[in-house]
PAMAR-600435 format. One line per 4 residues: number of its first residue (from 1); for each residue x, y, z of C-alpha. Coordinates in steps of 0.2 Angstrom, whole numbers, plus 5000, padded with zeros to 4 digits. Layout:
N
NUM	X Y Z  ...
REM end
This chain:
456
1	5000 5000 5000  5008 5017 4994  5010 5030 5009  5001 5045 5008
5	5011 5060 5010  5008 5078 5018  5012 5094 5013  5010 5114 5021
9	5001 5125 5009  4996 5142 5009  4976 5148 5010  4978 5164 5003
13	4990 5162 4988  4994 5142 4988  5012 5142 4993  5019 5124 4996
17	5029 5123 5012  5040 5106 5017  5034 5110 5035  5023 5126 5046
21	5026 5141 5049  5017 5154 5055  5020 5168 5043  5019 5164 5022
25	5034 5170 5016  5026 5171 4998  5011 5182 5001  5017 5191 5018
29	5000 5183 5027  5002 5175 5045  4993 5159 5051  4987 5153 5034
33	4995 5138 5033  4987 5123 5036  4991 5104 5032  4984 5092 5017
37	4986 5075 5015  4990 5072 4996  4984 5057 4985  4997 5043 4985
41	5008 5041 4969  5001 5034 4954  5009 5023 4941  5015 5037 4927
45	5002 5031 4911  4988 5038 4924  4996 5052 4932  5000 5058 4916
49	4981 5054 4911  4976 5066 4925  4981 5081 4919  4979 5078 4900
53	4969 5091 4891  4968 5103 4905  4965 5116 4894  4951 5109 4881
57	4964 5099 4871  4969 5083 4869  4983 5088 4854  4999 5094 4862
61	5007 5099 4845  5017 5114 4845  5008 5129 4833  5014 5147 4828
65	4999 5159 4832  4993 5160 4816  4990 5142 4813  4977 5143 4829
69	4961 5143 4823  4949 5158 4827  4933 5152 4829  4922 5164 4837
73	4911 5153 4852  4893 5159 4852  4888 5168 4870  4875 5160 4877
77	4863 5173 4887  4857 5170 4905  4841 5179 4902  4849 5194 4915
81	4854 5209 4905  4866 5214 4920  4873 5197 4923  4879 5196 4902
85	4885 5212 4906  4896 5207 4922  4901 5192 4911  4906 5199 4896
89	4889 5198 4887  4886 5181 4891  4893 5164 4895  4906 5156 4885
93	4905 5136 4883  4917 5130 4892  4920 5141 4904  4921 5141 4922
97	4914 5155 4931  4913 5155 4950  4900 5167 4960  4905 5171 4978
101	4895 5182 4990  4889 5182 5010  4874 5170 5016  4859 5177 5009
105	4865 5187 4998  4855 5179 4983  4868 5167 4974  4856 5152 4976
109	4842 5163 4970  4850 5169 4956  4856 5151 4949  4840 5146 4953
113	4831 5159 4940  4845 5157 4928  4843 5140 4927  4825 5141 4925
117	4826 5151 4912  4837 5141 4902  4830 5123 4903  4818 5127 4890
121	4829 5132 4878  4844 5119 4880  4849 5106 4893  4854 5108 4909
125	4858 5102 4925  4857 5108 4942  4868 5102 4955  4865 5104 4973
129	4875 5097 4987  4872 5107 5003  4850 5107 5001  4840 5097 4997
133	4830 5093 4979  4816 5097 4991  4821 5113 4996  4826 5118 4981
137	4809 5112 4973  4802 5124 4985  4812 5139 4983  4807 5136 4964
141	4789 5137 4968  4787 5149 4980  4797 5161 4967  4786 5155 4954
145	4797 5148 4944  4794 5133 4929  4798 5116 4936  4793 5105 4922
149	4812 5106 4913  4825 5110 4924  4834 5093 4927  4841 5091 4946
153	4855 5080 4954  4858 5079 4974  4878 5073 4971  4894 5077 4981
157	4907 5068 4973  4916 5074 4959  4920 5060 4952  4900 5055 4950
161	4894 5072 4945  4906 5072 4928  4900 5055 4924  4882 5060 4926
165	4886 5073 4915  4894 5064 4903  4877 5054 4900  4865 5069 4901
169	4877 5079 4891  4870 5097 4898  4876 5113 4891  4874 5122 4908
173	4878 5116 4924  4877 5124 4942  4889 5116 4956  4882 5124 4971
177	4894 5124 4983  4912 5119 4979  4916 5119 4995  4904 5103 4998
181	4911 5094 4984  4925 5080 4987  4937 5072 4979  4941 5052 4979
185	4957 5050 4985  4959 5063 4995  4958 5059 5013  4956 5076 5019
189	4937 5082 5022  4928 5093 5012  4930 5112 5010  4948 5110 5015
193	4962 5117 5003  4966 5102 4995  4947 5096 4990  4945 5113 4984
197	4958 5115 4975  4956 5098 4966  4936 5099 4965  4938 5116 4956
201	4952 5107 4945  4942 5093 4939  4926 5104 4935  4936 5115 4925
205	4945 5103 4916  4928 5094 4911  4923 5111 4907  4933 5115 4893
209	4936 5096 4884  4916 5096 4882  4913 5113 4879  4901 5115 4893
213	4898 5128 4905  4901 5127 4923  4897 5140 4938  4902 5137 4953
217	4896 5144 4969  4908 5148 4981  4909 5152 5001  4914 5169 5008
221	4925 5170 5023  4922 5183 5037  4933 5196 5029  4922 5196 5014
225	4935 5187 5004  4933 5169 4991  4936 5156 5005  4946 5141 5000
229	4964 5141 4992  4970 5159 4980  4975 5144 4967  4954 5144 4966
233	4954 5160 4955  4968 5156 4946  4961 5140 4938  4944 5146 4933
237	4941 5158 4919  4926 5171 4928  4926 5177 4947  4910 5187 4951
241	4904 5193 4969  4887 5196 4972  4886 5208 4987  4873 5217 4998
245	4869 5226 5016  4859 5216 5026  4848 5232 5028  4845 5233 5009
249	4836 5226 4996  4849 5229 4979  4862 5217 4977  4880 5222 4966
253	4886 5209 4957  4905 5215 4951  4917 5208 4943  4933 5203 4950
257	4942 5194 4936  4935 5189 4918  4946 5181 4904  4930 5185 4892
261	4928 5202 4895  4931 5219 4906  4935 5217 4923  4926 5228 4939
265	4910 5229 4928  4895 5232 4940  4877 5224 4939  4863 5232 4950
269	4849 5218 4956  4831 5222 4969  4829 5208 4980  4809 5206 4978
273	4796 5192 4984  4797 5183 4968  4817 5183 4967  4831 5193 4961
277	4825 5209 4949  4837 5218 4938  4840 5237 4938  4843 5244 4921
281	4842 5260 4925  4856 5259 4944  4859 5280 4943  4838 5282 4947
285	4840 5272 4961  4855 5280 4971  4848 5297 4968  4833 5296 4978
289	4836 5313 4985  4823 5325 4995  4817 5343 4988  4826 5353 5002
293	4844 5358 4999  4856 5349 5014  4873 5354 5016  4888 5341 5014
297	4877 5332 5000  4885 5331 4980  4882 5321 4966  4898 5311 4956
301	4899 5302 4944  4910 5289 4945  4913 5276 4929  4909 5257 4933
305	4916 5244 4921  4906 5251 4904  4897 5265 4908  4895 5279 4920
309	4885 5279 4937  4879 5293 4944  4879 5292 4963  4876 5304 4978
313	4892 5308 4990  4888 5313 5008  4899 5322 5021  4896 5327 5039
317	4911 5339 5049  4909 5340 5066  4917 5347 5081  4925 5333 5090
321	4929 5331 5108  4942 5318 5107  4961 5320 5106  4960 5311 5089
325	4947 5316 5079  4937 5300 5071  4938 5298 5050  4925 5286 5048
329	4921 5282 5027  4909 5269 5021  4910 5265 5003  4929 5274 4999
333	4945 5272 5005  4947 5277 5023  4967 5282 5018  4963 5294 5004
337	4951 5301 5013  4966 5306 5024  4976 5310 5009  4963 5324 5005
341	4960 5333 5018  4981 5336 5020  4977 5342 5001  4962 5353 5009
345	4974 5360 5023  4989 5364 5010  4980 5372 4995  4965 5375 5001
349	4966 5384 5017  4954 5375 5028  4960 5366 5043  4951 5350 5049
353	4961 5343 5062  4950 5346 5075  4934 5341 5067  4927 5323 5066
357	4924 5319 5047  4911 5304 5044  4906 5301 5023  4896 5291 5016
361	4891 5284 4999  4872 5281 4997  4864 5265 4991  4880 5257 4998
365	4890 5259 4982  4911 5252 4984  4919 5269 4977  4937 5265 4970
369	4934 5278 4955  4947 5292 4958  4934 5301 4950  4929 5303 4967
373	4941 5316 4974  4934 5332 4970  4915 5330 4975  4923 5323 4992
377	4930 5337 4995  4918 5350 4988  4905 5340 5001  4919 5342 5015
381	4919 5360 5013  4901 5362 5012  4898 5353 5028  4913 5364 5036
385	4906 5380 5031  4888 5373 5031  4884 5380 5015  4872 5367 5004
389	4878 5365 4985  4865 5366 4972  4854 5350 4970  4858 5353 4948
393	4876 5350 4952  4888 5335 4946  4905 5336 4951  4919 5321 4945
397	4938 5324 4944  4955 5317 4954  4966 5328 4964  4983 5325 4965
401	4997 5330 4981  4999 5349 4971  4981 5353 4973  4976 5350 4953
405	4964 5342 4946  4970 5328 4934  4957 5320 4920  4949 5306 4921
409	4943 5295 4907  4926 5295 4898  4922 5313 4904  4910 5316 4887
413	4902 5301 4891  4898 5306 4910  4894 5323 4906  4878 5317 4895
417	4871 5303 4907  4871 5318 4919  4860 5328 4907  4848 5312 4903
421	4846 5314 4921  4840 5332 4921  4857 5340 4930  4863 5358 4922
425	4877 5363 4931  4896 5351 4931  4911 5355 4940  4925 5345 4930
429	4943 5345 4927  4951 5357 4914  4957 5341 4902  4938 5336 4902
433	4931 5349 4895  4920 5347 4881  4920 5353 4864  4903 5355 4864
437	4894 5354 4881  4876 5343 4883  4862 5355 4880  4856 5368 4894
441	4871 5361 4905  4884 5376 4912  4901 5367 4912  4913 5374 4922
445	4932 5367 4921  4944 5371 4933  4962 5368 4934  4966 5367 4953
449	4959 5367 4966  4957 5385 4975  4947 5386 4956  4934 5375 4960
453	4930 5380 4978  4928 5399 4970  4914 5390 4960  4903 5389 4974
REM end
């Protein structure tokens, strides 16, 4: 009997360790090391067999690029204009796309009505190994969703689930969760890194020799992050989180890495009685703003994957009674927050560091747009000098250390969904200006800073 053999690896970025440590020294990350018992040695014919084909192929001849065929794959749509979007506009056979996000977030939900939807147009196969088929019969009916096509397995092995499929021969599958699934041969239990990592592996590499797509759903840990080994992203071709407050009923589904398409693209989804309900329209619902003037309130808009998001920026500067004043941010970087207001102090002439700052992006919007910098601080200094800004005013632009304003891109294309939303007044940087400005819209491009608080 061959002996099985152990090995250290790394949780975060799969690093191989001959024994633990506390720290990674690859990715710099403490106590994420664990042990995984590895499969004994096989004979060479089927260790070779293992691996063959990994990416689609079974010809391992060596080509030039222009002898590689170009074939273009026919997208196959989920039915969700904002999931195609997220995805590239659409699923790609033989792809293998995994969907992370928080417990009830909707990932379930979503799968669910995707699936639905495309069992009566192609085959499909919907496996589920942390509910039950009765469960999941029941969600399907209490959201109102056809039964009569959508064909069900309750599998956790790997192994079984790609023979099944090899029968049924389904263009879609759903794997829901990997982190339920195992591997024979493996001793360790599932959801450790080494059934993961080798669940994820198999399932991709069935993916791509049959042409079939494959989404995976994936757990979350407490930081937010994919759980399970980093070499899970690397293997699969389409990372999407679906995120949302607990308080709120719109879900974001963005996009963290897409071989097939643009990356940090943003889909907006309501969570209603009868499911998940997309938001074509995401700039009406985070400008939901009152008739009375408040001050520390401005509009941006900030540029999300393929098109521009219009979204409303709130400040509040206080007095504060503490020897170190609290910076509290919820939906930017906390850092540049810091960043600015040094910027404020030095060019601007207006001294905060005795004043507790709190902002927030409404709708619970993730701003990492640079975009961002000048309607921050424009909404700083209207809640310092407690002076509203006018309801018909967009702001977008980046400030550097020197107190300028630097471009961003697409600022023509920003500019006129802030006119389709009836706004007439733009605060932008110099470089942006526009050649001709969006009907009945006062554009007003500034150069530095000292410029743009004068346009108050």
């Amino acid at each position: 009997m061959a002996k099985s053999k152990t090995a250290f690896v790394c949780g975060e970025c799969g690093g191989e360790f001959p024994r633990w440590q506390g720290q990674c020294t690859e990715c710099k990350e403490w106590n994420t090391i664990t042990e995984i018992r590895l499969a004994p040695a096989a004979a060479p014919a089927s260790r070779n067999s293992r691996f063959v084909g990994y990416a689609g192929t079974q010809d391992n001849k060596v080509q030039t690029l222009d002898q590689v065929a170009l074939t273009e794959l026919p997208r196959i749509a989920s039915g969700f204009s904002e999931l195609d979007r997220v995805l590239g506009g659409g699923m790609v056979p033989g792809s293998a796309i995994l969907i992370g996000g928080s417990p009830g977030a909707g990932k379930s939900t979503l799968l669910l009505q995707v699936m639905c939807g495309l069992a009566s147009r192609m085959k499909t196969l919907y496996v589920t190994g942390e509910e039950s088929l009765q469960q999941v019969a029941m969600r399907a009916q209490r959201l109102g969703l056809p039964r009569d096509q959508l064909r069900m397995l309750s599998e956790t092995s790997v192994e079984q689930i790609c023979h099944i499929a090899r029968e049924e021969k389904p263009a879609v599958i759903v794997i829901d969760s990997i982190q339920v699934m195992h591997v024979e041969g493996i001793a360790s239990s599932p959801g450790s890194v080494s059934q993961v990592r080798e669940a994820a592996a198999q399932l991709t590499r069935y993916a791509k020799q049959h042409g079939v797509v494959v989404l995976m759903v994936g757990h979350v840990t407490k930081d937010g992050a994919l759980a399970g080994p980093k070499v899970l992203e690397h293997c699969i071709d389409c990372s999407i989180m679906l995120d949302g407050a607990n308080d709120s009923r719109f879900r974001m589904l963005r996009s963290h890495k897409n071989r097939f398409g643009a990356v940090n693209e943003l889909g907006v989804f309501a969570m209603t009685e009868t499911g998940l309900k997309e938001v074509s329209n995401p700039s009406a619902i985070f400008l939901s703003r009152g008739e009375e003037q408040t001050t520390g309130s401005v509009v941006m808009i900030i540029w999300e994957g393929t098109r521009p998001l219009l979204v409303e920026l709130q400040a509040l500067v206080d007095y504060s009674q503490l020897g170190n004043p609290r910076r509290v941010t919820v939906g930017l970087e906390q850092n540049r927050l810091s960043m600015l207001l040094a910027v404020l102090h030095r060019h601007g002439g207006l001294q905060m560091a005795d004043q507790d700052v709190f902002v927030n992006v409404v709708g619970g919007v993730r701003v990492e747009d640079t975009s961002a910098d000048l309607a921050l601080l424009l909404a700083l200094v209207s809640s310092f000098r407690d002076k509203a800004l006018p309801q018909e005013l967009v702001v977008f632009g980046e400030v550097g250390l020197s107190g300028e304003i630097r471009p961003v891109p697409s600022g023509q294309e920003r500019l006129m969904e802030a006119a389709k939303h009836g706004f007439t007044r733009a605060i932008i940087p110099w470089a942006n200006r526009p050649k001709h400005a969006p009907p009945g819209m006062e554009v007003i491009a500034v150069k530095k800073l000292e410029e743009a608080l004068e346009a108050l």
